[in-house]
N, C-alpha and C positions, 0 to 999 in steps of 0.2 A: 209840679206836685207840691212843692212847700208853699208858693204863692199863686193862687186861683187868677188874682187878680194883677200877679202881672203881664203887660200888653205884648210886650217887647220876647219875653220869655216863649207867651204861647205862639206869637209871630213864628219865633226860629224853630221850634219843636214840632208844629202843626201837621206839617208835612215831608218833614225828615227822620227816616225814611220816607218816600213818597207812598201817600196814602190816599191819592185821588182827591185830593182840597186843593183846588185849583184857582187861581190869582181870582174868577169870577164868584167863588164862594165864598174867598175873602174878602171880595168888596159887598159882599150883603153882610156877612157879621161886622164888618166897620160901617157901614150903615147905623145896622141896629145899634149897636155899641154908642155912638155917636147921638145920633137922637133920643136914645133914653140916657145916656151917661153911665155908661154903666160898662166894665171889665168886657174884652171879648170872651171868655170863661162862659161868662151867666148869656152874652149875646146868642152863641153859639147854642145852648140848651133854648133859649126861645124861638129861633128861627127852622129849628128842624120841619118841622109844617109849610114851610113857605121854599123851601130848596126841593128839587128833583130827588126823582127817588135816589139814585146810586151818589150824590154828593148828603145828600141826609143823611144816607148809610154809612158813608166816610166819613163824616166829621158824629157820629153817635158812636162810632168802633174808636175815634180816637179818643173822646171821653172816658170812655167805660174802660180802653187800655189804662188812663192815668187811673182812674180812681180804684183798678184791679190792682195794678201795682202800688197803690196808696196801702189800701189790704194786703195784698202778700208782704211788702217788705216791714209791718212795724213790729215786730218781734226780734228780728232779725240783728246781728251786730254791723257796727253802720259797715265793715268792708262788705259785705255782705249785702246790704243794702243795696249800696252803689254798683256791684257787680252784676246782681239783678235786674237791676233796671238798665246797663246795658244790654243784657243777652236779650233781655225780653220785649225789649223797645226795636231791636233791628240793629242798631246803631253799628252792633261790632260785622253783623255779617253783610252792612250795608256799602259801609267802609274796607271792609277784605274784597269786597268786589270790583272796585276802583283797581285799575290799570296802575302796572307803576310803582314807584315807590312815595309818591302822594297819600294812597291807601293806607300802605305798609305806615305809614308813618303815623296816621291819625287811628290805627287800631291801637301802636303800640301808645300812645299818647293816653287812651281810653284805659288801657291797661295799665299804664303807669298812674291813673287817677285813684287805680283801685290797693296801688302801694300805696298811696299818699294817705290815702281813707284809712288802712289797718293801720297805720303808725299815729292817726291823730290823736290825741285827747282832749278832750271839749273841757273850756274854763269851768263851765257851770252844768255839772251832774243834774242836776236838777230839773234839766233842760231836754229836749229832744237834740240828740249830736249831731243830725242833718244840717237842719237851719243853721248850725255854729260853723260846721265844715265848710261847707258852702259859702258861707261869710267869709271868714278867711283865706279861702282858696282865690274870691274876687279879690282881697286884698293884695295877697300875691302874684295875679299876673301881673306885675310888672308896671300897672301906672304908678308905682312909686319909688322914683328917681330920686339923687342924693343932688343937692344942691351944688354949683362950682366950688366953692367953698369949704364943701365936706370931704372929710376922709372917708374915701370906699373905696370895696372893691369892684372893678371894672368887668364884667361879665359878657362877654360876645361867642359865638362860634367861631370855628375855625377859619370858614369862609371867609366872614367879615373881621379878621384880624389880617387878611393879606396886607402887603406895603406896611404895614404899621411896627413899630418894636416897642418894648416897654424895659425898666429893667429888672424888675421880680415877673415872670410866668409862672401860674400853677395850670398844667393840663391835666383836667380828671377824667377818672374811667378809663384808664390804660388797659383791657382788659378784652382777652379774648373773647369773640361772640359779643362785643358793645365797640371797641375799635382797635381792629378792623370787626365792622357788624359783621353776624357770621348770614348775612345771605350776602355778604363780599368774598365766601372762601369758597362760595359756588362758580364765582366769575373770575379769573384769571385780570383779566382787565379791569374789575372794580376794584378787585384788590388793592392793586399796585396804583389804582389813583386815591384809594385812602393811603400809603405807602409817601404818596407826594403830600395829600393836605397833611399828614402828618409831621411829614420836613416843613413843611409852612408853619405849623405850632413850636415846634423846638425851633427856629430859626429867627422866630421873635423876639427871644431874651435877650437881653443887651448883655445882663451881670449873673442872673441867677436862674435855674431852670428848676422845676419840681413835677416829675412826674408821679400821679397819685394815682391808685389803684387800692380796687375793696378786694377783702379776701373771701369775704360774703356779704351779699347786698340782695335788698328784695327789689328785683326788677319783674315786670308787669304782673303784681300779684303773686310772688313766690319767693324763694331766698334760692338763691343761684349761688356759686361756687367758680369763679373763674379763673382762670389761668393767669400770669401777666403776659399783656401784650408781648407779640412778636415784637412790634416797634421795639420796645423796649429793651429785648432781649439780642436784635440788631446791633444795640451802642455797644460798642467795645468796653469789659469789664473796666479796666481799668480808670475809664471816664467817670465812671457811675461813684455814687455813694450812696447806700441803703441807710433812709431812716424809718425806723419802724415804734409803731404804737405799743405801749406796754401794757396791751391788754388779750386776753382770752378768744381765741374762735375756735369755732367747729372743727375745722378742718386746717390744722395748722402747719403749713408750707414755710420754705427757707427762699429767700429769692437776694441773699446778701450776697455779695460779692464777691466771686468764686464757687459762690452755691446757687447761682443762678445758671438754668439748665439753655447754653446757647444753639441746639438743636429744635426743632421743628418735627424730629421722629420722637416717636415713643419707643421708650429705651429698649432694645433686641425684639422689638417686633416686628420689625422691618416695613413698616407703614409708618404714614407721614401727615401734621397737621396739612388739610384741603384737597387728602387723595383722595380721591371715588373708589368706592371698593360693591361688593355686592355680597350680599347677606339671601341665604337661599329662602328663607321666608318676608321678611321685607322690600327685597327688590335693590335696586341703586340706589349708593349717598354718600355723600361725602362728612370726612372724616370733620369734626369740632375740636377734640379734646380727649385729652390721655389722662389719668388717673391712677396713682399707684403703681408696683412692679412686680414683678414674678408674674404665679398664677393664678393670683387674684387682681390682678392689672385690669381695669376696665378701659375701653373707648367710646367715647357720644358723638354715634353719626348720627347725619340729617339725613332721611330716606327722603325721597324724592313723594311718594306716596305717603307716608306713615308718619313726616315729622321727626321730632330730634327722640333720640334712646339712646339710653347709656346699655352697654350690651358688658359681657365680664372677657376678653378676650380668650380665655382657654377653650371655651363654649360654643365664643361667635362663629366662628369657623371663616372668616371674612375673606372674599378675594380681591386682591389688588383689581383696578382696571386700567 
């Protein structure tokens, strides 16, 4: 959409989703392309008369998609933008389809592009914020590496930090529903092997260990509120040592030592972070996250049907299963 005329771009986009432009009707637009010089963008609008009917029909629907979403989105603020043109491209429902946690992964990836887009601010106002985001977003993936010689920080996952030690560790995102991900508190067995890569993340510090957690963070598009990890609440008080930011949130929790709650139930409900319970209008799901006490105490299960809700428990009427 930003660039007509790059090759590479409309390559990967043409047919993902699949939209019936088939390896043989991209070798006529690289034809054309190639003997006139000219972008496959502009090839593609010349060759529609020389392609069969239902590949003409495919590649003039994938046109008019881009340049419909050229129009719908310029009004728009860029998070906005960017979110559109997932939903309305396929992308997101194309990827939820994928088997797996491959899928699961490249949704929330798309999702997390649309945190990154509400928080940017573009150098120059003056300018359309697309082409600026975009810029910088290729900047950041990652081709640019700090020389042997430099002071950096060293950024891997968990996986690929096995065998290895260092002696400062920072592990981020300590936090319920991010680690353990909460489609881990559906599975008994996924669980408890995020449970193991996570003794492989503490296990790496030689001298000093930091585990970090938000108390609010915009994750795929929204500001979340989460709990601290179980991991966390595992280590024995005594090990620990809370240091904490001297600034304002929403939603202001104590997680200091001694005030860190080392249960799993929500306090005299008698329900349990990862129980299955059943709710007589939603159906079955398991439990996420407690909230508050008394009789305004909330819980957020995941229904199996319905997705995650925060319910108010006086209310829910919920049954264990």
């Amino acid at each position: 959409m930003v660039n007509r005329d790059d090759d590479a771009a409309f390559e990967r986009v043409v047919n993902t989703p699949t939209r019936g432009i088939g390896d043989k009707t991209l070798q006529v637009l690289r034809a054309r392309a190639r003997s006139g010089g000219i972008p496959l963008w502009r090839a593609a609008g010349e060759v529609l008369d020389q392609l069969p009917g239902r590949a003409a029909n495919a590649v003039r629907q994938f046109m008019e998609l881009i340049g419909g979403l050229d129009a719908a989105i310029e009004d728009l603020p860029l998070h906005e933008q960017v979110d559109h043109v997932l939903q309305a491209s396929g992308l997101v429902e194309f990827h939820g389809r994928e088997k797996g946690e491959r899928g699961q992964a490249r949704v929330e990836n798309l999702e997390e592009l649309v945190s990154a887009s509400r928080s940017y601010e573009p150098e120059d106002l003056s300018l359309p914020a697309l082409p600026q985001f975009l810029a910088e977003v290729a900047l950041d993936a990652g081709e640019r590496q700090a020389d042997g010689d430099e002071e950096a920080v060293q950024l891997m996952t968990l996986h690929s930090a096995k065998g290895l030690e260092f002696p400062l560790v920072f592990i981020a995102g300590m936090e319920e529903n991010l680690f353990p991900h909460r489609m881990s508190l559906e599975e008994p067995g996924r669980l408890e092997e995020e449970r193991r890569l996570c003794y492989v993340g503490l296990t790496r510090a030689m001298t000093k260990l930091y585990l970090c957690f938000a108390e609010s963070r915009q994750l795929h598009g929204s500001e979340t509120w989460n709990a601290v990890s179980r991991f966390v609440r595992d280590i024995p008080g005594e090990f620990v040592e809370e240091v904490r930011l001297q600034n304002a949130v929403a939603r202001p929790t104590s997680y200091a030592r001694g005030g860190i709650n080392y249960s799993d139930e929500g306090s005299g409900t008698g329900l349990a972070l990862g129980q299955r319970v059943y709710h007589k209008i939603f159906g079955e799901g398991v439990i996420l996250n407690f909230e508050g006490n008394g009789a305004h105490a909330r819980v957020q299960v995941n229904f199996d049907g319905e997705g995650a809700k925060w319910l108010v428990l006086q209310y829910a009427n919920l049954e264990a299963l």
